[in-house]
Backbone as JSON, one array per atom type, in Angstrom:
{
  "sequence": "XXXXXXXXXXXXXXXXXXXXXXXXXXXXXXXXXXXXXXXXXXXXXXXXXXXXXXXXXXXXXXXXXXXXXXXXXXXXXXXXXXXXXXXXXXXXXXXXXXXXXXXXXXX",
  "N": [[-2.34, -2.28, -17.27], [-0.62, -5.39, -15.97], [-1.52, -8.46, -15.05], [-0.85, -11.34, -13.27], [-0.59, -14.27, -10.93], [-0.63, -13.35, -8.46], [0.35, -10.6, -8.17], [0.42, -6.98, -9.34], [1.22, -5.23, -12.72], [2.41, -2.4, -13.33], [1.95, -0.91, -16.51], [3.78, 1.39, -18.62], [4.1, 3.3, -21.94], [7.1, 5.05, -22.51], [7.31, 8.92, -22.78], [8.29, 12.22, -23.98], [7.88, 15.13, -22.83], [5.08, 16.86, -24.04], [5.79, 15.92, -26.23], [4.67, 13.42, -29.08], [3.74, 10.16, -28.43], [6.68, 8.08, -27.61], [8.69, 5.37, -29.68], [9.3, 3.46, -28.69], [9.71, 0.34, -26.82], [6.77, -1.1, -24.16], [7.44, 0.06, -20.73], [8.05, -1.87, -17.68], [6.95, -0.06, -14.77], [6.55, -0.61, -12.14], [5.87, -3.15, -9.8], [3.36, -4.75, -7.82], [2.55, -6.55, -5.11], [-0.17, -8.65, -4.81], [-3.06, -10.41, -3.62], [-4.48, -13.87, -4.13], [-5.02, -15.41, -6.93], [-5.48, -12.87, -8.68], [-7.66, -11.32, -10.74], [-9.75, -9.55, -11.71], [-9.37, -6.2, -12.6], [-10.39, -2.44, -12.11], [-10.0, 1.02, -13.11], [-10.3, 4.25, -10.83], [-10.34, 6.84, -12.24], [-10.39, 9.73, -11.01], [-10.22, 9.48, -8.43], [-7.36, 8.19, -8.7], [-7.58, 5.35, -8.33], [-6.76, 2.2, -7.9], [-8.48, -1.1, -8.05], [-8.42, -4.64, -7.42], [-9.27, -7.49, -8.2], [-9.22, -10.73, -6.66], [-9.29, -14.01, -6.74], [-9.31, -16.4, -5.37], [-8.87, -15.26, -3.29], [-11.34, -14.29, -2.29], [-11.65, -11.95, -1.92], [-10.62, -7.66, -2.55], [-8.43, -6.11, -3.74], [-6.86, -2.75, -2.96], [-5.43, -0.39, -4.63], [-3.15, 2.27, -4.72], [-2.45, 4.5, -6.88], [-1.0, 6.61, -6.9], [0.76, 5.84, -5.09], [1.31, 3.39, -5.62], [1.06, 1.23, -4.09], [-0.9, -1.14, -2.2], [-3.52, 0.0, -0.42], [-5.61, -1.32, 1.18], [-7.57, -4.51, 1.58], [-10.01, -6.13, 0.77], [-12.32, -7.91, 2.44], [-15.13, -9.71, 0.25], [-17.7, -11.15, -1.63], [-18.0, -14.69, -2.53], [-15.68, -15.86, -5.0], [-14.74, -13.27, -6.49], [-15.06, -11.55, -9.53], [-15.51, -9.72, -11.78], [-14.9, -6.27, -12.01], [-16.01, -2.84, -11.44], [-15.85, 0.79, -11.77], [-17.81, 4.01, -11.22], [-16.56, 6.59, -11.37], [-18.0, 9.41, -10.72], [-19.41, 8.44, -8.44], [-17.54, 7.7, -6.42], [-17.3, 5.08, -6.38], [-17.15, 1.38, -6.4], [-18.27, -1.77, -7.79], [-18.14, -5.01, -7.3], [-18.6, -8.6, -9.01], [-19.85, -11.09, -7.7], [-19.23, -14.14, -8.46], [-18.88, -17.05, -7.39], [-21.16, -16.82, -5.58], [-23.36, -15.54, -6.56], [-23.57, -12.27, -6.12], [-23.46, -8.89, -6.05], [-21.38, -6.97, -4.9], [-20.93, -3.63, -3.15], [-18.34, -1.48, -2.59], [-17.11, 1.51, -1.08], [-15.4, 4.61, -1.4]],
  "CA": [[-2.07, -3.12, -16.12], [-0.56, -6.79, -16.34], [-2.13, -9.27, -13.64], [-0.35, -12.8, -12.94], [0.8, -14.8, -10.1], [-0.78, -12.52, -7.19], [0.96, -9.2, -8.83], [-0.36, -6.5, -10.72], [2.36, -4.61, -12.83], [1.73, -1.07, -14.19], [3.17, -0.91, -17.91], [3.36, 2.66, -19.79], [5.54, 3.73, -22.18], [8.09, 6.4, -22.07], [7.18, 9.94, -23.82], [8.87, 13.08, -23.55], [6.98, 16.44, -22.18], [4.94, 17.86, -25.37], [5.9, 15.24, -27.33], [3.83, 12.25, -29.41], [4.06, 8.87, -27.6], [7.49, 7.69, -27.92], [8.37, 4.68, -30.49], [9.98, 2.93, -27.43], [8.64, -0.47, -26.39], [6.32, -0.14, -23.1], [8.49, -0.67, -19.68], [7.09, -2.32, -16.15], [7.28, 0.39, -14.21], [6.27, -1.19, -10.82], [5.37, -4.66, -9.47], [2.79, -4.78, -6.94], [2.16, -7.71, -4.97], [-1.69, -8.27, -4.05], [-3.56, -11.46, -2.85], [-4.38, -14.67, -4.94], [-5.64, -14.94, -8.51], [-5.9, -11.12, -9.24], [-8.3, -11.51, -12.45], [-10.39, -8.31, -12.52], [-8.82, -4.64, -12.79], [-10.61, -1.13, -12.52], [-9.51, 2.1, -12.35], [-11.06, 5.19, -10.64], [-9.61, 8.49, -12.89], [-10.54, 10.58, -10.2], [-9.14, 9.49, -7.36], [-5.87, 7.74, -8.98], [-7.37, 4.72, -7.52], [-7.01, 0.89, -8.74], [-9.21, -2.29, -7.9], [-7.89, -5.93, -8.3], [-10.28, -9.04, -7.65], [-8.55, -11.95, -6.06], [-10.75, -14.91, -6.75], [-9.46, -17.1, -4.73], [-8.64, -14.97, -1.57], [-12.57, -13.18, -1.74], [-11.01, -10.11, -1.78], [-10.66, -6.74, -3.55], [-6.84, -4.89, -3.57], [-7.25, -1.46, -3.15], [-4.15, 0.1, -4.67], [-3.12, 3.85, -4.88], [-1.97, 5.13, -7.81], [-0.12, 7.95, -7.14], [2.41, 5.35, -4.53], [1.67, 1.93, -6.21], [1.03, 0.06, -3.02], [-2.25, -1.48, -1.77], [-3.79, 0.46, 0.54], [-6.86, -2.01, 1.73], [-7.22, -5.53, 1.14], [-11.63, -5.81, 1.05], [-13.29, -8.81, 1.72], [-16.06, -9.75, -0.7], [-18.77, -12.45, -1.77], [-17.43, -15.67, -3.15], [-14.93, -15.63, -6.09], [-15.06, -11.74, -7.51], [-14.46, -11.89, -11.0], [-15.38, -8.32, -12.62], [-15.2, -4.87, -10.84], [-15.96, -1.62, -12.58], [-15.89, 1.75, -11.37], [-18.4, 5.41, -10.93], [-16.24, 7.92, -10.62], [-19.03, 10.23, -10.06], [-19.75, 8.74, -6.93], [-16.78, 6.96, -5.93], [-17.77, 3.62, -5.81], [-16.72, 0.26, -7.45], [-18.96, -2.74, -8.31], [-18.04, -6.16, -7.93], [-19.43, -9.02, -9.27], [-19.2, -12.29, -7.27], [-20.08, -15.38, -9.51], [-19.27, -17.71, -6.79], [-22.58, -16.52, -4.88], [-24.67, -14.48, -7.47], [-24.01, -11.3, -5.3], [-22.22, -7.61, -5.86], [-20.39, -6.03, -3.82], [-20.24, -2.26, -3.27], [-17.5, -0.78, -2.19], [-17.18, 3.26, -1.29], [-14.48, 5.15, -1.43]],
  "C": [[-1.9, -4.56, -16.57], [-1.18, -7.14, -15.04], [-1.96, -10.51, -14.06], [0.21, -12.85, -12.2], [0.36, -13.75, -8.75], [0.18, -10.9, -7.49], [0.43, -8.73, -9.64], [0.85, -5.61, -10.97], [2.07, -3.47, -13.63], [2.6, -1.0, -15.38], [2.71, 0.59, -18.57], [4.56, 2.5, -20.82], [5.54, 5.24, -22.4], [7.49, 7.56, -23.15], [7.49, 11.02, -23.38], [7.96, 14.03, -23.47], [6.62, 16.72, -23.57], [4.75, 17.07, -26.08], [5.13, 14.16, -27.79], [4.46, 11.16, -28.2], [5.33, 8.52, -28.82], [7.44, 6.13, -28.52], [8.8, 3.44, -29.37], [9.16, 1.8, -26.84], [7.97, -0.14, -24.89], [7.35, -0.67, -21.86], [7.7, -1.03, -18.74], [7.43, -1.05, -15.39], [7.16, 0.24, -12.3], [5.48, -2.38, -10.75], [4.54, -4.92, -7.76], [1.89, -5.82, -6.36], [0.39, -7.69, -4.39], [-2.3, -10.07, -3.48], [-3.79, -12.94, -4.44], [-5.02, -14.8, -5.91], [-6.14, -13.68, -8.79], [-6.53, -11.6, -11.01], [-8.84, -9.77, -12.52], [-9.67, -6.87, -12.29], [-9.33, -3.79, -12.92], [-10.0, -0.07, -12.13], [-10.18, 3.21, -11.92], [-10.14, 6.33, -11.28], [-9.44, 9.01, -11.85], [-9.83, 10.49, -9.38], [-7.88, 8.99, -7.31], [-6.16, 6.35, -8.03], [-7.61, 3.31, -8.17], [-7.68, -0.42, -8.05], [-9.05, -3.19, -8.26], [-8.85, -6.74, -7.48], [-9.37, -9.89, -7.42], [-9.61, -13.16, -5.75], [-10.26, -15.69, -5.86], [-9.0, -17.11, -3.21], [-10.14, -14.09, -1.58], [-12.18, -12.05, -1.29], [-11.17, -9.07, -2.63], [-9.81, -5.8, -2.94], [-7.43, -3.94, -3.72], [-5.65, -0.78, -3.46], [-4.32, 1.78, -4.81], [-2.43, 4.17, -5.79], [-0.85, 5.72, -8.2], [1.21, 7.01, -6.17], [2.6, 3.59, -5.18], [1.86, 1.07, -5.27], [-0.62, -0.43, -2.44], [-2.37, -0.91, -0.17], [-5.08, 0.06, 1.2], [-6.58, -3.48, 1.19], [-8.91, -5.67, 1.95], [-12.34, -7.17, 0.68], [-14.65, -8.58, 1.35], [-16.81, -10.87, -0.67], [-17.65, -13.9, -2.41], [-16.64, -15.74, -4.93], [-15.2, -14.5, -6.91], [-14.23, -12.11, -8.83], [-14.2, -10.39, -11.7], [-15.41, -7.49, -11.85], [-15.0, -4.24, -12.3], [-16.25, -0.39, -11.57], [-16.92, 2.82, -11.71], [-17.19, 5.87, -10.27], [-16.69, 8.98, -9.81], [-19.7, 10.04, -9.13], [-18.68, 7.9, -5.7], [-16.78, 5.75, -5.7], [-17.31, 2.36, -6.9], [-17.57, -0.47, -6.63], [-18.31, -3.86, -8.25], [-18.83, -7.12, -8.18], [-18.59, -10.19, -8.78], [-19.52, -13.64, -7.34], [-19.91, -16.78, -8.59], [-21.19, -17.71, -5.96], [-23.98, -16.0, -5.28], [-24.88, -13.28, -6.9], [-23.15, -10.05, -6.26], [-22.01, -6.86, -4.54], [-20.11, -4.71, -4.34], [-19.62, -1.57, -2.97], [-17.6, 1.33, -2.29], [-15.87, 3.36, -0.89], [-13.51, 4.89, -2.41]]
}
């Protein structure tokens, strides 16, 4: 994942069915706009689900994976900086260094 500029942009690169990872530099494959200073990034495996911090909108993007659009937009404590994910119980962690708080998000 890149993150600048209120966008997070998913980068892979290309590899054919079966085959090693191709020698092929990586491409953007989608540009997804989210709220202001996107700094922190997790992902949930499980549910194909991604988490961006927006420090200076107290927020936390909820994107979807599988369509690459934000499907929540979660306010939070004062400037979230880090998020991290449990899969095993669905839940992401942020940490909000304006206030000294976390934030737990479900689902």
């Amino acid at each position: 994942m890149l993150v600048a500029a209120g966008v997070v942009a998913a980068i892979v690169a290309p590899t054919a069915a079966g085959a090693a990872p191709a020698a092929a530099a990586p491409a953007v494959i989608a540009t997804i706009p989210v709220s202001t200073v996107p700094l922190g990034v997790a992902t949930d495996p499980v549910t194909n689900t991604v988490y961006v911090t927006n420090v200076a909108a107290n927020t936390v993007s909820v994107i979807s994976g599988r369509t690459d659009t934000v499907t929540a937009t979660i306010p939070v404590g004062d400037q979230p900086f880090g998020v991290r994910t449990d899969p095993r119980t669905n839940t992401a962690y942020v940490s909000n260094s304006g206030d000294n708080t976390v934030s737990v998000i479900s689902g």
